[in-house]
MARMARRO-857351 format. One record per residue: x, y, z of N, C-alpha, C in turn. Coordinates in steps of 0.1 Angstrom, whole numbers, plus 5000, padded with zeros to 4 digits. Layout:
XYZXYZXYZ
...
***
This chain:
578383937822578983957835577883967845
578183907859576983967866577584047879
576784057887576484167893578384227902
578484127908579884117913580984137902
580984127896581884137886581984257885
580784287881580484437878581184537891
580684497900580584597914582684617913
583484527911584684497913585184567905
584284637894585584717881584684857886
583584857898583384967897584185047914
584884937921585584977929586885007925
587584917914588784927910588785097901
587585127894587285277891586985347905
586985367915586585407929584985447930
584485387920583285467915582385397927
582285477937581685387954580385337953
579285437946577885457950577285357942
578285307930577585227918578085107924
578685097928579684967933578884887945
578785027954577684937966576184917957
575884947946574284887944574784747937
576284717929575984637928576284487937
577084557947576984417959576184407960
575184497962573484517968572884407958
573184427948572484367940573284197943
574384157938575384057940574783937954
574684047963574383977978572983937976
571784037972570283977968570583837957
571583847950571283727939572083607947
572783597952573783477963572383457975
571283537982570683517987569383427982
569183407969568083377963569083187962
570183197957570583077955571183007972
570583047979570883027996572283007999
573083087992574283127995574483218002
574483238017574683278024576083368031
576583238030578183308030578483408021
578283348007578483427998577883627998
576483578003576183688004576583778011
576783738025577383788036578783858032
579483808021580583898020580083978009
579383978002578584117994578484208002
577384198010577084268018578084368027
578884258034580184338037580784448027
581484418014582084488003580884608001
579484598004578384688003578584818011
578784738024579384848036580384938038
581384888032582984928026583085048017
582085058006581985127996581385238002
580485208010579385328017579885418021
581085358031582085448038583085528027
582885458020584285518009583485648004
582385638001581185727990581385877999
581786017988581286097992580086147996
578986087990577886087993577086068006
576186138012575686158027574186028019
574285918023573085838020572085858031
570785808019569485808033569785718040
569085678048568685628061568485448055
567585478048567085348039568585278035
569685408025570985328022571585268029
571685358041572585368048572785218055
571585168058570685038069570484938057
570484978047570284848042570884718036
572484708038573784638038573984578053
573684638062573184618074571984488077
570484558074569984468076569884348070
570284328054570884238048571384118055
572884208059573884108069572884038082
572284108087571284038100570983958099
570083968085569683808077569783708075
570583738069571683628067572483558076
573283648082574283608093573083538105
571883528104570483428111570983318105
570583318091570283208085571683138087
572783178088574083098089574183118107
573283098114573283088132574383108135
574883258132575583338138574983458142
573983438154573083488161573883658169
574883628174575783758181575883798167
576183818155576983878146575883928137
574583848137572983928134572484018142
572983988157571984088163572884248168
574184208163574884318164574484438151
574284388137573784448129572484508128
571784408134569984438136569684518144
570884598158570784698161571384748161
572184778152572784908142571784968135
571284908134569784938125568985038134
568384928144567385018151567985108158
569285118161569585228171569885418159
570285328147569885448139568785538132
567985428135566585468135565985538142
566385478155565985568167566385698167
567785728158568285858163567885978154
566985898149565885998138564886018138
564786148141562986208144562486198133
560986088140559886018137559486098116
559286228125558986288113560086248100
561286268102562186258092562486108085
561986008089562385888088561485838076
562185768065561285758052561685598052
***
């Protein structure tokens, strides 16, 4: 089974936090075969879960389905729909003092 597969029985268990690592993971492996699209909806289903997760994620989790999508959504010259994500990014970045930011 790979990674999507996986992530899909771990949403249909609501199990959120395992589910977004494995789109995470799903989206890096569709990114390596320049499946883009593909990835791009990983990534999305990555985002989805995040929100679902009881869990307060770092900063790093939080941004990183995000910056993903930025990526990507470049590499498929959907420039408005990368640069909308790419500052989601830095603007939450910004809203975190210097010191706290890992």
């Amino acid at each position: 089974a790979n990674a999507h597969q996986y992530a899909r029985h771990y949403v249909m268990a609501e199990r959120w936090d395992e589910a977004f690592d494995r789109y995470m993971e799903a989206g890096g492996q569709a990114e390596l075969k320049l499946d883009f699209i593909g990835a791009v909806g990983m990534y999305n289903q990555a985002k989805m879960c995040l929100k679902k997760s009881r869990r307060k994620p770092s900063l790093q989790r939080k941004l990183s389905p995000h910056a993903a999508l930025g990526w990507c959504l470049r590499e498929l010259v959907r420039y408005d729909d990368a640069e909308k994500e790419l500052e989601f990014c830095l603007k939450q970045t910004m809203a975190v003092p210097v010191r706290k930011r890992n």
